[in-house]
C-alpha positions in Angstrom: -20.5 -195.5 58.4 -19.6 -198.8 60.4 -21.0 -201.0 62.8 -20.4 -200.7 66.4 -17.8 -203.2 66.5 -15.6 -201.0 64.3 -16.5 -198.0 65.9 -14.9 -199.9 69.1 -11.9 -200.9 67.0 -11.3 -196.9 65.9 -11.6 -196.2 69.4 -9.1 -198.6 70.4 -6.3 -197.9 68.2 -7.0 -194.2 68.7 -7.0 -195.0 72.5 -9.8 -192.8 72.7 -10.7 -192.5 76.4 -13.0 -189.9 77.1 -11.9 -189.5 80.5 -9.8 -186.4 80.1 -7.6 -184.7 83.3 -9.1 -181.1 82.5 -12.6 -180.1 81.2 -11.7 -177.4 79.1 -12.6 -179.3 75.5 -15.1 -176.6 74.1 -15.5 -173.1 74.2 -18.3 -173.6 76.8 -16.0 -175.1 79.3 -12.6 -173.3 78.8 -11.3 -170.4 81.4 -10.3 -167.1 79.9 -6.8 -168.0 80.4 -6.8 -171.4 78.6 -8.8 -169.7 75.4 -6.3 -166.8 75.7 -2.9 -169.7 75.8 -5.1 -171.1 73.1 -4.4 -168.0 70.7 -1.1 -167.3 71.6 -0.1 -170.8 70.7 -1.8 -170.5 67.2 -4.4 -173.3 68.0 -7.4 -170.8 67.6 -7.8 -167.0 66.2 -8.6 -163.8 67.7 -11.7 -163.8 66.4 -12.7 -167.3 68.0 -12.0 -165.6 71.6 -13.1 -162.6 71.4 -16.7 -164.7 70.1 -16.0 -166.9 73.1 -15.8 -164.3 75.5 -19.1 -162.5 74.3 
């Protein structure tokens, strides 16, 4: 663990800005299509989708 200045540091060299241009970051959020593109690019299994469409 760090203090908040470093924590402010990380997020500056990671240029962390949580102010993305689609709101598909979790399961939750994420349209049938983007979980399915998700699969067929490799970045997630069958299994995940078929548990995120349940």
């Amino acid at each position: 663990m760090a203090d908040e200045t470093t924590a402010q540091a990380i997020q500056l060299y990671t240029e962390y800005d949580p102010q993305p241009p689609f709101d598909s970051g979790s399961m939750a959020k994420a349209s049938p299509e983007v979980l399915e593109r998700a699969v067929a690019l490799g970045l997630a299994s069958p299994e995940v989708l078929r548990h995120a469409l349940d």
